[in-house]
Structure formats: structure tokens, C-alpha cells
C-alpha positions in Angstrom: -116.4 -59.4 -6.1 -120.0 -60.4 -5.1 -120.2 -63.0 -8.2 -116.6 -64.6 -7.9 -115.9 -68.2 -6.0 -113.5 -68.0 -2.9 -111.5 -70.9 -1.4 -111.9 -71.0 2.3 -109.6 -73.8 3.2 -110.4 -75.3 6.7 -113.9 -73.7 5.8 -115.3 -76.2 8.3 -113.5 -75.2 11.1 -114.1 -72.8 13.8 -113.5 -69.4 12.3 -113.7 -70.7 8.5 -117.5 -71.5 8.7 -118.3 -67.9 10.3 -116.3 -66.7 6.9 -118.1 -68.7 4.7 -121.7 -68.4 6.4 -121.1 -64.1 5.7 -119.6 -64.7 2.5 -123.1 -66.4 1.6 -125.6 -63.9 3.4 -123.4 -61.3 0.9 -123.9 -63.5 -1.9 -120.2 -64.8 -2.1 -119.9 -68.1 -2.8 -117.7 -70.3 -0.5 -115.9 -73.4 -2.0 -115.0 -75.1 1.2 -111.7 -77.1 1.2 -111.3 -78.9 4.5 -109.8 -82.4 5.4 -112.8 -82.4 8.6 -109.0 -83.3 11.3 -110.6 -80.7 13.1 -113.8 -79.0 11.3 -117.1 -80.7 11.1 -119.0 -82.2 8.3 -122.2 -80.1 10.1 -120.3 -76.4 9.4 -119.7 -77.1 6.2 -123.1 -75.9 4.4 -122.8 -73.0 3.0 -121.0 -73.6 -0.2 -119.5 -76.7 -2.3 -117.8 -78.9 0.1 -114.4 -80.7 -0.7 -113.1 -83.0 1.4 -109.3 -82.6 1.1 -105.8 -81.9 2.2 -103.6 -78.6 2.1 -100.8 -81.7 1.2 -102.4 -82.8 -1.9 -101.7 -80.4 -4.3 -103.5 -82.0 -7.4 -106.8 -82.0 -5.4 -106.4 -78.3 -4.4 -105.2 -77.4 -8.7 -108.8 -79.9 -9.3 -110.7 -77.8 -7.3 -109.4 -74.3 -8.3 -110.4 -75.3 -11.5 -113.1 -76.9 -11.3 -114.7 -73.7 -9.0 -112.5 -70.9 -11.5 -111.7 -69.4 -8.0 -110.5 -65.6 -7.5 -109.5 -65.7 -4.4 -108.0 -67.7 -1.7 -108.4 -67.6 2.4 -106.1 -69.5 4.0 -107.9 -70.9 7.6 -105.9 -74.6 7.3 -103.5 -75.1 10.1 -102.7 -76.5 13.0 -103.2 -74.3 16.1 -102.4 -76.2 19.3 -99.5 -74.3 21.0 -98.8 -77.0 23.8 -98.7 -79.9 21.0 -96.5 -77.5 18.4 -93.9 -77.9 20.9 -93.8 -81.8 21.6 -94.5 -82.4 17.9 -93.0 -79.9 16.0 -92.9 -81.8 12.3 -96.8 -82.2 12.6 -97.0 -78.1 12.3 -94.0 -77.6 10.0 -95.6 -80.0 7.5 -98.9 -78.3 7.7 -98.5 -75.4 8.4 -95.4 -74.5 6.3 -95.8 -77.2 3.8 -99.1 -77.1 2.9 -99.3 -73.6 2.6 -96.6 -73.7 0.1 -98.6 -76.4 -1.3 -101.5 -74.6 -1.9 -99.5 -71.3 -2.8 -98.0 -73.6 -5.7 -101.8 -74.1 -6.8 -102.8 -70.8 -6.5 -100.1 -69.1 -9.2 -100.5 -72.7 -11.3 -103.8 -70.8 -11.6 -102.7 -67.5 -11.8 -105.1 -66.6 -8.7 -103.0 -64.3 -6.9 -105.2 -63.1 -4.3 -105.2 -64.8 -0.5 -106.1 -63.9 3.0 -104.1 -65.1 5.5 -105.1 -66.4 8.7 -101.8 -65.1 11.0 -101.9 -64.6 14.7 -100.0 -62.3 17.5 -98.2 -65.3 18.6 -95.9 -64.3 16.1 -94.8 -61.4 18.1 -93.9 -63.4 21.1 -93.1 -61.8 24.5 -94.3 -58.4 24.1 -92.2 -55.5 24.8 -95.2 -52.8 25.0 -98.8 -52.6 24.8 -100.8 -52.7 23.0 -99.1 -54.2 20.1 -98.8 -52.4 16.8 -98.0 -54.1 13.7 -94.3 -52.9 13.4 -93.7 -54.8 16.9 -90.8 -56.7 16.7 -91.8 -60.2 16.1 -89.8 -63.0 18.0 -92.1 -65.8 18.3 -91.5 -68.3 21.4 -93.7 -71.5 20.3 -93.3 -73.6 17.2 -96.8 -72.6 16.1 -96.2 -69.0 16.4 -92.9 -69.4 14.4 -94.8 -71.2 11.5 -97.3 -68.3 11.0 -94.4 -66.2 10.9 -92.8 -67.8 8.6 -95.8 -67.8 6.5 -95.9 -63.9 6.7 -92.1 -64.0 5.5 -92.9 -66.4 2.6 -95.4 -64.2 1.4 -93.6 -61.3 1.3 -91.3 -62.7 -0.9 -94.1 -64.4 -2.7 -95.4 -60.5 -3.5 -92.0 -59.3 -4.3 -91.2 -62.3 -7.2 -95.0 -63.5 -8.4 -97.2 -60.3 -7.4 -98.8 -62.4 -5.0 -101.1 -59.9 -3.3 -101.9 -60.7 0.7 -103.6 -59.5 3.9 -102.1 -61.1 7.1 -104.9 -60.5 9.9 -103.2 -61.7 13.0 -106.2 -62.2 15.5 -106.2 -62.0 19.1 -108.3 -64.3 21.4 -110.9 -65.5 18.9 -114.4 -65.9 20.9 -118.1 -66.3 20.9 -120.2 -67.8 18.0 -123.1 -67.4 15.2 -125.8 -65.2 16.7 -128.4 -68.2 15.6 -126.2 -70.5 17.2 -126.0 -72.7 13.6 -122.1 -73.2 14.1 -119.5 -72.1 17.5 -116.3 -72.9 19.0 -116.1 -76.8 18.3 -112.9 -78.0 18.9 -112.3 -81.5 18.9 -109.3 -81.3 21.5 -110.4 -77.3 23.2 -107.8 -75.2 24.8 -109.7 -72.3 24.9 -110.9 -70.2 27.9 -114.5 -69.2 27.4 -115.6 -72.7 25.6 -114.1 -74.9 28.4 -115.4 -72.4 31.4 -119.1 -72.6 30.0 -118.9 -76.6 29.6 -117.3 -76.8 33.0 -120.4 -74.5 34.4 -122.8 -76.9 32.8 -121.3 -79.6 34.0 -119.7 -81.0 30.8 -116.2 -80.6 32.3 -115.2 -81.4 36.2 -112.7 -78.3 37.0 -111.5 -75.2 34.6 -107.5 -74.8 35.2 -106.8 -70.9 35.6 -102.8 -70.6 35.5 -101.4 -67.5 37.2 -103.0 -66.0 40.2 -100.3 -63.3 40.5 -99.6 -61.4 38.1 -99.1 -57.7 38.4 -102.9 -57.1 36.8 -106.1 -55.4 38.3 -107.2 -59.4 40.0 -103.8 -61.3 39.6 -104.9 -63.0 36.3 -103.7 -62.6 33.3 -105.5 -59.9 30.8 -106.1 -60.6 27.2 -108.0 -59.0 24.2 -111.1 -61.1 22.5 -112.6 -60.4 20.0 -115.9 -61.8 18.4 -115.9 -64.3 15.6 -118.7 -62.1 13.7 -116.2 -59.5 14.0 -113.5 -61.3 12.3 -115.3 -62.7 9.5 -116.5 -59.2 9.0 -112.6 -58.1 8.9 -112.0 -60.9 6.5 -114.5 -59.8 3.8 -113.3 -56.3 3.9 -109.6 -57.2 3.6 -110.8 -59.8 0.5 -112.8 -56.5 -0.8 -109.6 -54.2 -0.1 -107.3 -56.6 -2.1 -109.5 -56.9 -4.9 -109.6 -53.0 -5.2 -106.2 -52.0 -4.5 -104.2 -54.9 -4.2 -101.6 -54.0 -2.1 -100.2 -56.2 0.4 -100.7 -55.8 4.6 -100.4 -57.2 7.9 -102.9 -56.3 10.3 -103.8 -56.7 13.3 -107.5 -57.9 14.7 -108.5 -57.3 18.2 -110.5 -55.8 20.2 -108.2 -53.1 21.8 -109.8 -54.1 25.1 -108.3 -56.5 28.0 -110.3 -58.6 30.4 -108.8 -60.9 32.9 -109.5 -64.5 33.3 -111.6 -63.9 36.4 -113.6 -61.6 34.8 -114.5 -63.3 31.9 -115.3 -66.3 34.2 -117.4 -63.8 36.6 -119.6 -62.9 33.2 -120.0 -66.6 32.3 -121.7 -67.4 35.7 -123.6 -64.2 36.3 -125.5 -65.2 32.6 -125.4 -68.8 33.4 -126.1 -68.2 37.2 -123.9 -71.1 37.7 -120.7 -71.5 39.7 -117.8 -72.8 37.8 -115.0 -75.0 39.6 -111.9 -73.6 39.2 -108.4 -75.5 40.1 -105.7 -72.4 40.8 -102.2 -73.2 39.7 -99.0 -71.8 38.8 -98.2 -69.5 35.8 -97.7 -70.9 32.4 -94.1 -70.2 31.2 -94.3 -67.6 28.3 -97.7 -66.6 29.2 -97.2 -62.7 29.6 -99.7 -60.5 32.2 -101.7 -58.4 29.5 -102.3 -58.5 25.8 -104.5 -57.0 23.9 -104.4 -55.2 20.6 -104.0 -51.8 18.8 -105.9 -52.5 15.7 -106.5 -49.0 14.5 -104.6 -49.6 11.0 -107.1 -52.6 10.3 -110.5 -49.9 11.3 -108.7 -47.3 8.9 -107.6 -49.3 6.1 -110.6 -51.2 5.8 -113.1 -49.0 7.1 -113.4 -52.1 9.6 -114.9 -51.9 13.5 -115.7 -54.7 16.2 -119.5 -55.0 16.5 -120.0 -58.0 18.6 -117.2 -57.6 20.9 -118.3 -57.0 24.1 -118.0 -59.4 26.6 -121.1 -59.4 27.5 -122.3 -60.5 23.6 -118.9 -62.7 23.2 -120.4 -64.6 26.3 -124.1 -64.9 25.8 -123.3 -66.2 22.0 -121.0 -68.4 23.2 -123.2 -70.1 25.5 -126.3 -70.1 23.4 -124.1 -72.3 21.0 -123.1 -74.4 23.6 -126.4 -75.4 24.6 -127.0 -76.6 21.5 -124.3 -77.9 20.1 -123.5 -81.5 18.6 -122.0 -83.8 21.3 
């Protein structure tokens, strides 16, 4: 594998630059295929850079040739769940469409290799913790429901064309590049940790925290993160595993460990020794107490474990990139 040329579409984006930046160390070269809506020109270093669009299928055959690429990962989408639901036809085109779109390319080319980019929004409301794979998936956002319909597509994708996948649905993606070259950059941010630190460092007025009563050790609600390092690292074994065996899989990436919003707060201040202003208010709808992962298929299949995933590391990486980032 080591002398082949991978797409990484949205390879300037958040988790697609850690792929690329450990595809390079493992020298793997990363064609990066982003349309920079949400990644930045500054991630995209590592590799060829293509400024395009998962919608413009000529572009995407162009560059397959052009690089004779092996393999695909698939990091283009749209990942807001508030704005999936008040503009659904944004994420169905993307999401759905373009990945179509750039499946079409991909057998036009007789590459029939991808990594997925899937999430555990596509199980919804869970029913028991923590979530195995064969959890019944019942997603309750229109983001969730396009990654699941992706997974669906694929399957019949591998029955009909021998398209061979891995699906690595991710838990709470956190932290950054130990050397704090690229982070969490987000040009509208959602997430926890990233808008706690800039709130501590006065970058932000208040942090929201929704839900102070939950049935959970502090009343807030628990959730499993897992370091981006960690996932890239995942990434790379599933692309090895696929071109070894290539069977198809869904798998799940986590940390198999919960921490509660107050806790993860708690850590950010004790290593900032800052006080962060929080604004209580009421529970999200859909947002259930705990989740966190069972990702034991994942450590067995790809002879895969979390090595970054502490909270203490998740945290102190996170902020070191956040000191430094572009504004």
C-alpha cells in the first residue's frame, strides 16, 4: 500500500488533514480533494491539493486519473445536525448526491476500495449501552439519516460492483495534532471542547451546557471521545485491512469511555487554570443521557487501540492548537 495515491476528499477539513498528515509520515501519499466550504487552504499540505466539489464528477474522474488512485476515503459532508434539519436538501445533495457522485468515479476507474466516514448518529436513540454495531439503527436527524443511507448504498454497491468498504462510525471526535500544525477549525463550531477552551480564553462570552438533569453521575449528559490521532490511526488500518482482505465492515470508533459535560469542562480549566462561563439551560430534544461506544470489533479486526484518548491528552492537545491557531 505504502507506494499507492489515496483520495482523501474533504482532506482539508478537520479529521481529513489528521488522515492525510499520517498517511505522509507512513509514506502514503494523500491527493487531497476538498472544495475549502469548510476546510482550510493552511491543512491542506501534505499532498497534491485539488480544489473541487464531490458534485462535479468530471473533476473527481480528472483527478483519479490524473493521480492513478487506489483508494478512496470519503471525509466530504456536511455535518451540522441543527442545520440538517432546517435545510434538509443542502445535506441530501451532498451528502447523498455527491457521494453517489464520487462512487460513479470511483468504478468509472475501476478503484473499488473506500473508507467511509459514518457516524453513531445513525443509530439514533439508543436502546442499550454501549452501542455494538448490530444496534438497531433508527436515526432521528437528517444528517444522521444521510450517513445511513450511505451505509445502505454501499452495501448494495458491494453486492452488484464488488465495491469493497469500511464504515467507521466515530463517536465525539476531539483534540488535535500533537505539534499543533492543524486542530478542530470549524468555520461555524458546535463542538464541546473547541467552544469551552475559546470561551476560557475569552474568545467566546458564555458556553451553553444543555441538560442539568439527567439521570448521570453530575446531571449532564455523558459521551465517549475519542482523539483525532486515534482515528486517523483507525483509518489507515481499515485502508490496510481492505487492501489485504477486502471484505466489507461497519465499525465502530470510540473510546469505550464516558465523561460528562462538567467534567470535561472541569479538565479544561484545571489545565487552563481559567474559569469558563457557563449559561445552564434546558435539555436538547433527542439528546440522550450517555453514549459511549463498544468498539471491540474495530481493536480486533484491525489490530486497532486508542492511544491518545485520555482526557487529559484530548484536552491539553486541544488547547495547544487553540493557542495557536489561525484567526
Amino acid at each position: 500500500m505504502k507506494k499507492e495515491n489515496i483520495l482523501i476528499t474533504g482532506g482539508a477539513g478537520y479529521i481529513g488533514s489528521h488522515n492525510a498528515k499520517m498517511l505522509k509520515s507512513l509514506g502514503i501519499t494523500p491527493i487531497i480533494y476538498d472544495n475549502l466550504s469548510e476546510g482550510h487552504l493552511y491543512a491542506a499540505k501534505w499532498g497534491p491539493f485539488i480544489e473541487g466539489d464531490i458534485n462535479d464528477v468530471d473533476k473527481l474522474d480528472f483527478t483519479i486519473k490524473k493521480y492513478n488512485i487506489k483508494a478512496a476515503m470519503h471525509f466530504a459532508a456536511n455535518a451540522l445536525v441543527y442545520e440538517s434539519e432546517i435545510n434538509p436538501q443542502k445535506y441530501y445533495h451532498n451528502n447523498v448526491i455527491g457521494t453517489l457522485n464520487l462512487l460513479e468515479a470511483l468504478l468509472k476507474n475501476n478503484v473499488k476500495k473506500l473508507i467511509f466516514s459514518s457516524t453513531c448518529a445513525t443509530y439514533g436513540i439508543p436502546k442499550e449501552m454501549p452501542l455494538l454495531e448490530d444496534h438497531d439503527q433508527s436515526p432521528i436527524s437528517t444528517y444522521g439519516q444521510t450517513k445511513y443511507m450511505i451505509e445502505k448504498i454501499l452495501e448494495d454497491y458491494d453486492r452488484a460492483y464488488n465495491l469493497k468498504f469500511i464504515s467507521l462510525r466515530y463517536f465525539n471526535a476531539a483534540g488535535a495534532d500533537l505539534d499543533a500544525e492543524i486542530g478542530e477549525d470549524h468555520k461555524t463550531e458546535t463542538h464541546l471542547i473547541p467552544l469551552a477552551i475559546e470561551t476560557a480564553l475569552n474568545f467566546k462570552d458564555s458556553l451553553d451546557v444543555f441538560g442539568t438533569d439527567y439521570e448521570t453521575k453530575d446531571g449532564t449528559a455523558v459521551r465517549d471521545y475519542i482523539h483525532v490521532n486515534d482515528l486517523a490511526s483507525a483509518h489507515i488500518k481499515a485502508l490496510k485491512y481492505l487492501f489485504e482482505n477486502k471484505k466489507s465492515h461497519f465499525l465502530n470508533l470510540g473510546s469505550e469511555n464516558g465523561f460528562s459535560i462538567l467534567e470535561v469542562l472541569s479538565e479544561i480549566e484545571n489545565q487552563l487554570d481559567l474559569k469558563i462561563n457557563k449559561k445552564f439551560s434546558n435539555r436538547r430534544q433527542g439528546d440522550p443521557p450517555i453514549l459511549f461506544a463498544n468498539s471491540k470489533k474495530a481493536k480486533n479486526l484491525l489490530n486497532w487501540d486508542t492511544k491518545y484518548s485520555d482526557l487529559k491528552t484530548i484536552i491539553s492537545s486541544a488547547i495547544k492548537w487553540h493557542k495557536v491557531k489561525p484567526r
